[in-house]
C-alpha positions as CSV (number, residue, x, y, z in Angstrom):
1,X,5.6,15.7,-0.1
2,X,2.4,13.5,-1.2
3,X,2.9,12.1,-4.3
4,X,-0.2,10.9,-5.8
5,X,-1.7,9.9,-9.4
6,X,-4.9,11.2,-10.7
7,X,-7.5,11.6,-13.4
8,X,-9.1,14.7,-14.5
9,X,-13.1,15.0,-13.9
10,X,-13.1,16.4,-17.1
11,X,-10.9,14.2,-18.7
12,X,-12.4,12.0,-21.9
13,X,-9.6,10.3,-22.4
14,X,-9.1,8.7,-19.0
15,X,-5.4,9.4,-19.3
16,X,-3.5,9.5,-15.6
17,X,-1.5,12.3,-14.4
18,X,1.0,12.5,-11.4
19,X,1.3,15.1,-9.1
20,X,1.5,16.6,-5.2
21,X,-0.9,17.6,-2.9
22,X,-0.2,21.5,-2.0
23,X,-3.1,21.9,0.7
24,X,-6.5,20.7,-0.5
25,X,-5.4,20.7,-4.0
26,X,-3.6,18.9,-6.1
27,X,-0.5,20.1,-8.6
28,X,-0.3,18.8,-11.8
29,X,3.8,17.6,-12.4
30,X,3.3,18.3,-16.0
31,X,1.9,21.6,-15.8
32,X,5.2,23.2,-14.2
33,X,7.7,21.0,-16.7
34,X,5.5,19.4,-19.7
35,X,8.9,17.0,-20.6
36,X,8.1,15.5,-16.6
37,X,7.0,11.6,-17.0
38,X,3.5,11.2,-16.5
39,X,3.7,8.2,-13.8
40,X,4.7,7.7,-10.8
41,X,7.0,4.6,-11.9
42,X,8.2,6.4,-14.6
43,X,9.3,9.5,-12.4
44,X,11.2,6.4,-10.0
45,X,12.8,4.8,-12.9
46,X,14.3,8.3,-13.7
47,X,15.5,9.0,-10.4
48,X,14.0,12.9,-10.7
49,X,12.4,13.1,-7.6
50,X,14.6,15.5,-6.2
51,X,14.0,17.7,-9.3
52,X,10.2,17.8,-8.3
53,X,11.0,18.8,-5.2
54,X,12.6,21.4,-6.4
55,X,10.1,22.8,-8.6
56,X,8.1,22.0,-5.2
57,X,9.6,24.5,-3.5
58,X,9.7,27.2,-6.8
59,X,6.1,26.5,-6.7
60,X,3.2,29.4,-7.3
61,X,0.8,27.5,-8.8
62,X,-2.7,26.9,-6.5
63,X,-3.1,23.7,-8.3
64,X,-6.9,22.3,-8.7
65,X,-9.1,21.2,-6.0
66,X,-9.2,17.5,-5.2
67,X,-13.2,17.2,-5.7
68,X,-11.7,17.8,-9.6
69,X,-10.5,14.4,-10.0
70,X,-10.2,11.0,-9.4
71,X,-7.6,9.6,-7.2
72,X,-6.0,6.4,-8.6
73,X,-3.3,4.1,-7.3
74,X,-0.5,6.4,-6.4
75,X,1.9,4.2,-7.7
76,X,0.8,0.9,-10.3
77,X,3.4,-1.4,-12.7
78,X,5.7,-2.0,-10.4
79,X,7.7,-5.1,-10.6
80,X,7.2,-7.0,-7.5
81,X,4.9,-6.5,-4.5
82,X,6.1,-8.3,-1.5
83,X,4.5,-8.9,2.1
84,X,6.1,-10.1,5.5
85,X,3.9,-12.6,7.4
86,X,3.0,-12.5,11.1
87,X,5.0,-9.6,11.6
88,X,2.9,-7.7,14.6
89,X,3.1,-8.6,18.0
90,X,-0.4,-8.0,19.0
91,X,-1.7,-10.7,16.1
92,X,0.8,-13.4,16.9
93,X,-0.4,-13.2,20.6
94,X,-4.2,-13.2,19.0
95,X,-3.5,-16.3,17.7
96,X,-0.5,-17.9,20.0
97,X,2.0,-18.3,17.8
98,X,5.8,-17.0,18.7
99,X,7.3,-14.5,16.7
100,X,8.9,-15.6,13.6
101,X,12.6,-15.4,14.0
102,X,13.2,-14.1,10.6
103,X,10.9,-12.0,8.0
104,X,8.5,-14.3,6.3
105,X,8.3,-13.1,3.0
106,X,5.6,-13.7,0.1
107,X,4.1,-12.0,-3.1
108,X,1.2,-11.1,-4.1
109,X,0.6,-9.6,-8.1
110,X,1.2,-6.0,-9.3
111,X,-2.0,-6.9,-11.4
112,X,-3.6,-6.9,-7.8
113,X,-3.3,-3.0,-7.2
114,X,-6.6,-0.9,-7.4
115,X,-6.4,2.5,-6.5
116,X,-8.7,4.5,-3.0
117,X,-11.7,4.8,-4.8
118,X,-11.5,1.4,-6.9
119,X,-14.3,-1.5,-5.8
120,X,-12.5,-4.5,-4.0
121,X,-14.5,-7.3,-6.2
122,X,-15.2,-10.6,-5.1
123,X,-15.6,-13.8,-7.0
124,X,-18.3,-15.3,-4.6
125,X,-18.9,-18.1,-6.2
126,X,-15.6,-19.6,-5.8
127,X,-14.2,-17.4,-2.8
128,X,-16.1,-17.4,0.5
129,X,-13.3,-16.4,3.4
130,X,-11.9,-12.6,1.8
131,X,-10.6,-11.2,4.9
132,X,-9.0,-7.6,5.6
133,X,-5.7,-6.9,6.7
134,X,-4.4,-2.9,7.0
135,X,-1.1,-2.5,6.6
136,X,1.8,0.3,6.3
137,X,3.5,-0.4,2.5
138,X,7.1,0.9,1.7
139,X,7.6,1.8,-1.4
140,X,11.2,1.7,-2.9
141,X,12.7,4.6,-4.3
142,X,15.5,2.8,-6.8
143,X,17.3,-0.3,-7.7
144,X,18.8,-2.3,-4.2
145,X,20.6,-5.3,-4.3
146,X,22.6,-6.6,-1.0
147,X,21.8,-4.0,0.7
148,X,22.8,-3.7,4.5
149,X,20.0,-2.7,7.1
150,X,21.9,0.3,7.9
151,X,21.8,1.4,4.2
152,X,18.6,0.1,4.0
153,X,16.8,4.1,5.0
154,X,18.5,5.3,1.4
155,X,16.6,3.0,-0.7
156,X,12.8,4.1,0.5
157,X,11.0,6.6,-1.3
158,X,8.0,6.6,1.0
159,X,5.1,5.0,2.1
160,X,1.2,4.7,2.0
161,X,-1.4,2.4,2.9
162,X,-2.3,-0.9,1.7
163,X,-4.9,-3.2,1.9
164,X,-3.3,-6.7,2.4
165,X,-6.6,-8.4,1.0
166,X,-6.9,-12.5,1.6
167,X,-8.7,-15.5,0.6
168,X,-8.2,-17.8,3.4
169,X,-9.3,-21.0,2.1
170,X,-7.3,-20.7,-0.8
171,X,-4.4,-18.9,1.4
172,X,-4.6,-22.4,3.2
173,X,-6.6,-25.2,2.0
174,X,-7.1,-25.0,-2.0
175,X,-3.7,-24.3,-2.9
176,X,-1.6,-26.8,-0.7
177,X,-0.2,-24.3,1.8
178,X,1.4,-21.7,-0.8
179,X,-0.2,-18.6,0.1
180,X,0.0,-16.9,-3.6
181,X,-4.0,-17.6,-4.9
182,X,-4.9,-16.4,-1.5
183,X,-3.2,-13.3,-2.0
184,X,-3.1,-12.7,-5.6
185,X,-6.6,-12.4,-6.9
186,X,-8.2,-9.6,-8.8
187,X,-8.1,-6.1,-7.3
188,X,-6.6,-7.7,-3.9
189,X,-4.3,-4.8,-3.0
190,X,-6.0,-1.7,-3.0
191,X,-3.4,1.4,-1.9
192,X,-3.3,5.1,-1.7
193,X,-4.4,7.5,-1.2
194,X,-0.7,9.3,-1.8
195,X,2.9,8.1,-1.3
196,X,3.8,10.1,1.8
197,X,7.7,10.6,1.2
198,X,10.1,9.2,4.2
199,X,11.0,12.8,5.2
200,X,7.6,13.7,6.3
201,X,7.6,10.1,8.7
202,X,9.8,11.4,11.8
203,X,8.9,7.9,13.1
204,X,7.4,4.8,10.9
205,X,7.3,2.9,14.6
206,X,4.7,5.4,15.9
207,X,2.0,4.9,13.2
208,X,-1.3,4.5,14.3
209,X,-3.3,2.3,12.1
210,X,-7.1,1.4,11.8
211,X,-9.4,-0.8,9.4
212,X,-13.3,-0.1,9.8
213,X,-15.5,-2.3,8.2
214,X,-19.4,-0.4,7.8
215,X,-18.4,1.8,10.3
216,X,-17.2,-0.8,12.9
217,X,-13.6,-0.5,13.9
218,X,-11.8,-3.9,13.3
219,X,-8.0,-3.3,13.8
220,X,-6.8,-0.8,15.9
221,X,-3.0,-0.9,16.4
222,X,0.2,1.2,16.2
223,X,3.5,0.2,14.2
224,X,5.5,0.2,17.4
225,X,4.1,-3.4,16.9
226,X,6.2,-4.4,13.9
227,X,8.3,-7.3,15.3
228,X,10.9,-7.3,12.3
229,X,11.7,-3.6,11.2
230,X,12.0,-2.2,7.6
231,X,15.7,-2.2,7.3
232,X,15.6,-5.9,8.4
233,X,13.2,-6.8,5.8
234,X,14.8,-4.6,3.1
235,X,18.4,-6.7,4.0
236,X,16.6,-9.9,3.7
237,X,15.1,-9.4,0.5
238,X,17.6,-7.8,-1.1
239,X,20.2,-10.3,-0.1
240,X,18.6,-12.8,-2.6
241,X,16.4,-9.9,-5.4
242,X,17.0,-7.0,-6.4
243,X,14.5,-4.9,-6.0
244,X,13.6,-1.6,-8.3
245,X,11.9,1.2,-7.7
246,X,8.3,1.5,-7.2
247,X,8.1,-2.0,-5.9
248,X,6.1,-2.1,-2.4
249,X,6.9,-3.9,1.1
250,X,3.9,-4.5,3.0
251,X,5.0,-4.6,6.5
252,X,2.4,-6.6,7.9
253,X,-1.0,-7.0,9.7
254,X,-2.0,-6.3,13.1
255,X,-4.9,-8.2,15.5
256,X,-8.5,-8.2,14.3
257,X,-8.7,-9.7,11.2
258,X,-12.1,-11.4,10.3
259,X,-11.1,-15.0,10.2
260,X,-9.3,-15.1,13.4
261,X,-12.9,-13.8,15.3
262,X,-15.3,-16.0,16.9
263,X,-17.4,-16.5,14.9
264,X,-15.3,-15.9,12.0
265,X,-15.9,-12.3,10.0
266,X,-15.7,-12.5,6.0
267,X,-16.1,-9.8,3.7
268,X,-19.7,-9.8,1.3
269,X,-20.3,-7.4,-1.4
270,X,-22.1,-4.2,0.1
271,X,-19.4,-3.8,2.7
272,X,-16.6,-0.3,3.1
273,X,-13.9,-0.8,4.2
274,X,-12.3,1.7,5.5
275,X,-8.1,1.7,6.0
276,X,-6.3,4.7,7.6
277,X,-2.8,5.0,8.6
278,X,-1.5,8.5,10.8
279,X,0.2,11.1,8.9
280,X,-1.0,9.5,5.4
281,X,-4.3,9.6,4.9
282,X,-7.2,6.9,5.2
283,X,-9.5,5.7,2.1
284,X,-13.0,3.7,1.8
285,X,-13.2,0.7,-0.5
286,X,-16.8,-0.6,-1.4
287,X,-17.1,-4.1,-1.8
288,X,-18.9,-5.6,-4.7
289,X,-19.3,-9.5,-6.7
290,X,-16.8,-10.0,-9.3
């Protein structure tokens, strides 16, 4: 299934909704049980998923067509958001380092998160080096704590796609090495455009995975790339955290990110980016000043 959350065109309240994707349209959760959370979190937290799948497949409703509303962040107010650091083969060899021996875990803010259609916004005045960095996010399905890489499969709920989005100078100069005001600003994790659930991903090794910036293909790569796999990361983490559900695992970036061209590539207000993943979707994000 692809789980997603959404706004009503109609809607003058603004209030989200979670539902599925059934073809080009989308199913309203509440519609077929009105006592169903109305968040994605909130359907997690209540371990229910199954249930929806049910009704899934009890389903005779056509739903509405997705030109009716507004696609959000399929997933927001999750706890922690956590990325793994130089964790593609192809961008270590871009820029000779070896690979890590172990996951090299940081955070970034769940007040980062905008949703496919959000603007990425830029405060220019203070932040000249925002670079792009694509990457396949796992999102947890409930709570894991010391949890062994070969349990590791029974804790995700699915995955989408995630914009990794970095200040470099304050990743590495203005913040003494500690990559969180790097990674942390305002709307500097745009995701979507669904949560694609791990049954439908036969293989989350054999991903392809692009980022276009105005039309010019930046990254090109496929996850067969991913030097430390999910399960690793998952046992790491965990080992130390406990994670909860809806929290996401970005997996890492591959080769072609802007600051490691020559010259160096930054984003500027006016640019799309666009970030697509195989067998979950893609979505443009339009760049403007904070």
């Amino acid at each position: 299934m692809k789980f997603l959350q959404f706004i009503p065109n109609e809607s003058t309240t603004g209030q989200i909704r979670v539902g599925y994707l059934k073809g080009d349209n989308v199913v309203d959760i509440c519609c077929q049980d009105c006592s169903m959370p109305t968040t994605m979190i909130e359907i997690l937290e209540a371990e229910i998923v199954d249930r929806i799948q049910t009704l899934h497949c009890n389903d005779t409703s056509e739903g509405v067509p997705l030109s009716s509303v507004k696609l959000v962040a399929p997933i927001d107010n999750m706890d922690k958001i956590l990325g793994v650091a130089l964790n593609y083969s192809d961008h270590c060899k871009e820029i000779n380092v070896d690979h890590p021996p172990i996951p090299m875990i940081f955070s970034k803010f769940s007040s980062t998160i905008i949703g496919p259609s959000d603007p990425l916004r830029i405060r220019t005045e203070v932040c000249k080096k925002v670079d792009w960095e694509v990457e396949l996010a796992v999102v947890i399905g409930k709570v894991a704590s010391s949890v062994t890489a070969a349990d590791a499969d029974k804790y995700i709920f699915g995955y989408t796609i995630a914009q990794d989005i970095s200040d470099r100078e304050w990743q590495k100069e203005k913040n003494g090495a500690q990559f969180l005001l790097g990674k942390s600003q305002d709307t500097f994790c745009p995701i979507g455009p669904y949560i694609v659930t791990k049954d439908e991903i036969e293989d989350p090794y054999n991903l392809n995975l692009t980022c276009s910036i105005n039309g010019v293909e930046k990254q090109n790569s496929n996850t067969s790339n991913i030097i430390h796999k999910i399960p690793a990361i998952i046992e790491r983490i965990s080992s130390v955290m406990t994670l909860l559900p809806g929290d996401l695992i970005l997996t890492g970036t591959p080769g072609g990110t802007g600051g490691i061209r020559s010259p160096p590539e930054f984003l500027q207000p006016g640019d799309v980016i666009r970030s697509e993943i195989q067998n979950i979707g893609f979505f443009e994000t339009k760049v403007e000043k904070f």
